[in-house]
C-alpha positions, -999 to +999 in steps of 0.1 A: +000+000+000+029+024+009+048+015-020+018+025-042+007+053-023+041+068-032+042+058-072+010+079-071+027+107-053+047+105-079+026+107-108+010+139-091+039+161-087+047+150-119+011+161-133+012+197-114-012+188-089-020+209-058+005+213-025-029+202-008-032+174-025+003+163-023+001+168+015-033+147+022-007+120+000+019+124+025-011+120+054-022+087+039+014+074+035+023+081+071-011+062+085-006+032+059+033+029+079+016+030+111-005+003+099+022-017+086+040-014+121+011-024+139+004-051+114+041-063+124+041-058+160+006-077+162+024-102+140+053-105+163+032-104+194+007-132+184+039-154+175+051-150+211+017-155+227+012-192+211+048-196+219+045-188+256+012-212+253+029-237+240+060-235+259+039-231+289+020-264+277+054-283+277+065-272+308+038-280+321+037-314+313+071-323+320+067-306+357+035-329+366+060-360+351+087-349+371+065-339+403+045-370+401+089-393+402+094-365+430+068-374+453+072-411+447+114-406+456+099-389+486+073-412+503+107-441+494+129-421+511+106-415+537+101-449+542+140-461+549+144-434+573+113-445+594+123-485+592+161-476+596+144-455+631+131-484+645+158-507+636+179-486+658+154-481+688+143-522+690+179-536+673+164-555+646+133-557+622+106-581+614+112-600+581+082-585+563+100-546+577+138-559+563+121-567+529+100-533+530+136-514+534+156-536+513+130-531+482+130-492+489+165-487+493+166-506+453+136-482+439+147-449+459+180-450+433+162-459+408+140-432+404+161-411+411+181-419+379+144-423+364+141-383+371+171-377+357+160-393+321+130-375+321+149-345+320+175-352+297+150-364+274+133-331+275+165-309+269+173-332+241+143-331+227+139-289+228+175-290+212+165-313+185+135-299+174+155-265+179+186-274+162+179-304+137+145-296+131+146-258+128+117-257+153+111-238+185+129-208+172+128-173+179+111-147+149+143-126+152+168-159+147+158-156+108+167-120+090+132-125+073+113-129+106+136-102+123+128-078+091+089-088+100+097-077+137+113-044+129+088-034+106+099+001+080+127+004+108+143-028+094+152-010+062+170+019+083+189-007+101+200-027+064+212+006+053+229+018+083+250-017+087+254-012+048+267+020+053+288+008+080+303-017+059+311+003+029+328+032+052+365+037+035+383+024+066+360-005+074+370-013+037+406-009+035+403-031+070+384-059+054+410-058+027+437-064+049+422-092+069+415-110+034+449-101+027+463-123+053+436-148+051+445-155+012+479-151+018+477-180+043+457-206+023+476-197-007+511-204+011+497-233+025+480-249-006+510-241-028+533-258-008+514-289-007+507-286-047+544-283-052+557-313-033+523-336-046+541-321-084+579-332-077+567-362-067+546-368-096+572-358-119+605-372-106+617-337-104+629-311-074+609-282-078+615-269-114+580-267-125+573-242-089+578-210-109+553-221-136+531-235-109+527-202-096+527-187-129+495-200-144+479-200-110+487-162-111+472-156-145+446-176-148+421-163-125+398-151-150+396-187-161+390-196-122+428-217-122+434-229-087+466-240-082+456-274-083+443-272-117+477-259-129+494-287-108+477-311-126+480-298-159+517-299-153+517-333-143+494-348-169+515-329-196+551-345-180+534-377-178+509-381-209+530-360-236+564-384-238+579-346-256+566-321-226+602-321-205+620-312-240+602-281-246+614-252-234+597-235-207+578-211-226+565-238-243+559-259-212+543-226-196+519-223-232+507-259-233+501-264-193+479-229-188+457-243-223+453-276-205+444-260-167+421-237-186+403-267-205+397-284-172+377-255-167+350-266-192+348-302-180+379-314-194+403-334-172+438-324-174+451-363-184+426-366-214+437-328-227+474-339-223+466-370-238+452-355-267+481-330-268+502-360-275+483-371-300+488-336-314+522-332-311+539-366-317+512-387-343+504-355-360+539-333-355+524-304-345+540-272-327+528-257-296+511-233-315+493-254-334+483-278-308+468-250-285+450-236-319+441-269-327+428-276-292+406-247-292+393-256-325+378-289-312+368-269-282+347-247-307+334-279-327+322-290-296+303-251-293+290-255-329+275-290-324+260-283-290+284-314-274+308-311-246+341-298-247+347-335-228+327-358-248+346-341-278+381-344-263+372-379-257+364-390-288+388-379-305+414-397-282+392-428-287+394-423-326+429-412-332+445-448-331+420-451-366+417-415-380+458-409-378+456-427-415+440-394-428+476-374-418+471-339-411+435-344-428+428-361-396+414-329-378+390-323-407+378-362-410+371-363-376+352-324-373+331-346-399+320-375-383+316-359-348+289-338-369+273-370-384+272-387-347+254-356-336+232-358-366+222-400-362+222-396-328+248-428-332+282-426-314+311-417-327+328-450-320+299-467-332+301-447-365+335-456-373+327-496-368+302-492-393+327-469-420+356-492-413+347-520-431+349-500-465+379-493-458+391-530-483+375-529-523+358-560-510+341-547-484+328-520-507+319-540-533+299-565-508+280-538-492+275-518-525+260-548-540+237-563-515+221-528-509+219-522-549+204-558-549+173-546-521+169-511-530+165-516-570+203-512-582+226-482-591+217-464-554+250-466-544+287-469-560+310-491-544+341-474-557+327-440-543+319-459-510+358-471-510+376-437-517+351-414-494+360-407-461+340-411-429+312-389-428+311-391-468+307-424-462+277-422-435+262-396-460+261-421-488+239-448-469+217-421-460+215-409-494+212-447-509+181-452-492+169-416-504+177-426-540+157-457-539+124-435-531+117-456-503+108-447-467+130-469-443+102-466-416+077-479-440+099-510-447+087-543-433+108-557-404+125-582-428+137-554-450+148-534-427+172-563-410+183-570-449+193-535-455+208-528-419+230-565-425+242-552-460+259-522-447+267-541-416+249-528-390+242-553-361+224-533-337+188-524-351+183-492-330+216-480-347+198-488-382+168-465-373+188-435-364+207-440-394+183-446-424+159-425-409+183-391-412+171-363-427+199-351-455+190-317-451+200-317-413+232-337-424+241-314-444+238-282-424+250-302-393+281-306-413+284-273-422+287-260-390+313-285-377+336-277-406+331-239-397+345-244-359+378-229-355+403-218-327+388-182-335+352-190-320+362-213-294+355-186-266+371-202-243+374-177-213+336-165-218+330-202-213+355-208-185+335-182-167+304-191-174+312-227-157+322-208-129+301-205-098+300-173-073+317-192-048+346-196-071+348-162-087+352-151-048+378-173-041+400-161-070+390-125-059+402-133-021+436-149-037+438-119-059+448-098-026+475-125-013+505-120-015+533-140-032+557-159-009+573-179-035+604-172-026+599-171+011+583-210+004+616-217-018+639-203+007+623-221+039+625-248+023+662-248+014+666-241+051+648-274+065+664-292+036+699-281+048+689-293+085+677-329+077+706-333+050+728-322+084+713-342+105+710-374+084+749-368+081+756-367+118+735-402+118+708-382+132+723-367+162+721-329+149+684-322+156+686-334+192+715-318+197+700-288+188+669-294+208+693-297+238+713-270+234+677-246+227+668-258+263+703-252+278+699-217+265+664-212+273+674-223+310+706-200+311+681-172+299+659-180+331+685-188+357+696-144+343+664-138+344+660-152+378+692-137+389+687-103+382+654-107+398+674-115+433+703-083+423+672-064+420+651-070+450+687-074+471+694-035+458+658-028+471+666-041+503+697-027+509+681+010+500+656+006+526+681-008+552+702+024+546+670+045+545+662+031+576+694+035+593+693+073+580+665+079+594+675+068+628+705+085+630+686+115+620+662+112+644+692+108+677 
């Protein structure tokens, strides 16, 4: 009501309208706050009321539980002290008395502990229903129900703490306590990242300054300094030329690998395909990363996964490396004609390999020639085309025939799926029933992906959440202690090496000479202690004696 109240306030002033009329506005906004207020306050108090009830309800009950064990413990106790009593006055009791006090001195305990249940049942079962449950709770322990509480006040409040909050020095503070935190994690997760790396790669910390490197430039495509660790890694390990390279290549290759992890790539199936790259292919660096991000972009273009991509290509290299550096191209293709059948890519290539041999062709050619009505498909074309050219051309024989593979009896269709040697009938389907139209424009934009469109840090940052874009902003303020890392650890290394050449009799040596000092520093300590209060003394004995003397 308040808010509209005020758009029509608005609209007034805007219009000319009367200071009168503009002021009986302002009347009717101040009584709709009032109402709002009491609105809240009535809110807020009803809420406490039924909580007071019900609290009240659950006291209640456990008190009459607890009063009812109370009064039993009671009359018990009562009981021993009255047979205990007599025992003393006549020396003994009756059996039927010694069984009356034996049997109360068992339940007096008991209920005791009885009592004691009850009330840790009911403090557990406040905090569970509190706690777990989300129950029992107070209307200010949420900031909605608070907000409800304070009514229009609770919007002075947000912007007074926001104000607080954004005052320059409250800033500059928060900036220095990030500061420090960042700098902390960062010391202590690079350290771990760089002995996990040696270890990994048989080496003594010569990949740290790249390690810190990519972590350092990378932010914007949210590179931790575990993605960059194991980018390193996977490259040393995967890519048999990585520790050959000079570092500016290393440095190249590992940041493209750390920022494809970013789109759901793992480091070790990126380096593995960087091998493929570089050693089947005899690509440069250069041409690896472009040709990385060109897959990365096919990937874009088909609507696929930068992952599913990378993968099949490393699945189909082993078989597409007889294309040379046509592989790229052959296998843009037929990732476009998987997306178009719906078939994989692995599946696919099964199917196309067995053209590969003139007798293959010929077979195939013939038997669907021999069902479809001859001269739908040429075996020598089916022989010399490539992948996809070759998927195309079953599509296109059935096309050519000017038959419908749906409308095809079953027998037919198993006839025609056996001649181009197709096993699995599902596959069949997807195949014969492919439009050539979306084939065709399907491969069209494969072909068109390159390393230009492939986007990659829009992408990397699209992936990333707001958690993560925090945490690189929080590491942004850290500061580097690369070499204060390096040089600590060239001083612990020194002290083992030491000690492992004094068979181990350095560090406690050490230890024992640290307490012999810190024991001479408190024997001085103690002793000037003594010189001092000995000084005192002596100052007030000769006060002392002064003032006799004085006083004679």
């Amino acid at each position: 009501m308040v808010k509209l109240l005020q758009e029509l306030k608005n609209e007034l002033i805007a219009l000319g309208a009367s200071t009168d009329t503009i002021k009986t506005i302002d009347e009717l906004i101040k009584t709709a706050q009032q109402k709002a207020e009491t609105a809240a306050a009535d809110t807020q108090s009803a809420a406490n009321d039924l909580k007071k009830i019900l609290e009240g309800s659950t006291e209640a009950i456990n008190n009459h539980v607890l009063e009812g064990i109370q009064v039993e413990i009671a009359a018990q106790e009562a009981l021993i002290e009255k047979l205990e009593k007599a025992k003393a006055a006549r020396g003994d009791l009756s059996e039927e008395e010694k069984a009356q006090l034996e049997n109360a001195q068992k339940i007096a305990p008991a209920l005791k502990r009885q009592a004691e249940g009850v009330a840790a049942v009911s403090d557990k079962t406040d905090n569970f229903l509190s706690i777990q449950m989300g129950l029992n709770r107070e209307l200010t322990d949420s900031f909605t129900g608070g907000l409800l509480q304070a009514g229009a006040k609770g919007f002075d409040a947000i912007a007074a703490s926001v104000g607080k909050a954004l005052n320059p020095m409250s800033l500059f503070a928060s900036g220095l306590v990030q500061m420090e935190k960042a700098t902390v994690d960062l010391f202590n997760t690079f350290d771990k990242q760089q002995a996990q790396l040696s270890q990994a790669t048989a080496t003594t910390g010569e990949y740290n300054n790249m390690l810190n490197q990519i972590r350092a430039e990378n932010r914007a495509y949210n590179v931790s300094v575990e993605d960059a660790a194991a980018a390193i890694g996977d490259l040393n390990n995967e890519f048999s030329s990585f520790t050959t390279l000079s570092a500016e290549q290393q440095n190249a290759l590992a940041t493209n690998v750390a920022r494809m992890e970013q789109l759901g790539v793992t480091t070790q199936a990126a380096a593995q395909q960087t091998d493929i790259l570089g050693k089947s292919l005899g690509m440069s660096t250069d041409e690896i990363i472009d040709t990385n991000l060109e897959l990365v972009a096919l990937g874009e273009s088909l609507n696929r996964s930068a992952e599913v991509i990378t993968k099949d290509f490393n699945a189909a290299a082993s078989e597409l490396a007889k294309y040379g550096t046509d592989m790229i191209d052959v296998f843009k293709g037929i990732s476009a004609a998987s997306k178009a059948t719906g078939i994989e890519v692995q599946s696919l290539m099964s199917i196309t390999k067995q053209f590969d041999t003139f007798e293959g062709a010929a077979t195939s050619a013939g038997k669907l020639n021999a069902i479809l009505g001859g001269g739908v498909i040429n075996s020598m074309d089916l022989l010399n085309a490539t992948e996809e050219e070759r998927v195309r051309l079953l599509i296109q024989s059935i096309q050519a025939s000017g038959k419908s593979f749906e409308s095809l009896n079953r027998f037919e269709q198993q006839a025609i799926a056996s001649a181009a040697g197709i096993t699995d009938m599902a596959e069949a389907n997807k195949l014969f029933t492919t439009s050539l139209s979306e084939y065709d424009e399907l491969q069209a934009q494969g072909a068109a992906a390159s390393a230009e469109k492939a986007r990659l840090e829009q992408r990397a940052q699209a992936a990333t959440t707001f958690a993560e874009k925090l945490t690189q902003i929080g590491q942004a303020f850290a500061v580097s202690l690369l070499p204060v890392a390096n040089g600590l650890h060239f001083i612990l290394d020194t002290v083992l090496s030491l000690n492992d050449a004094t068979g181990g009799f350095l560090i406690p040596t050490l230890l024992g000479l640290v307490g012999v000092f810190a024991l001479l520093t408190q024997v001085q300590t103690i002793n000037n202690a003594v010189m001092a209060a000995s000084t005192g003394v002596k100052f007030v004995t000769t006060a002392a004696t002064s003032g006799l003397a004085a006083a004679q």
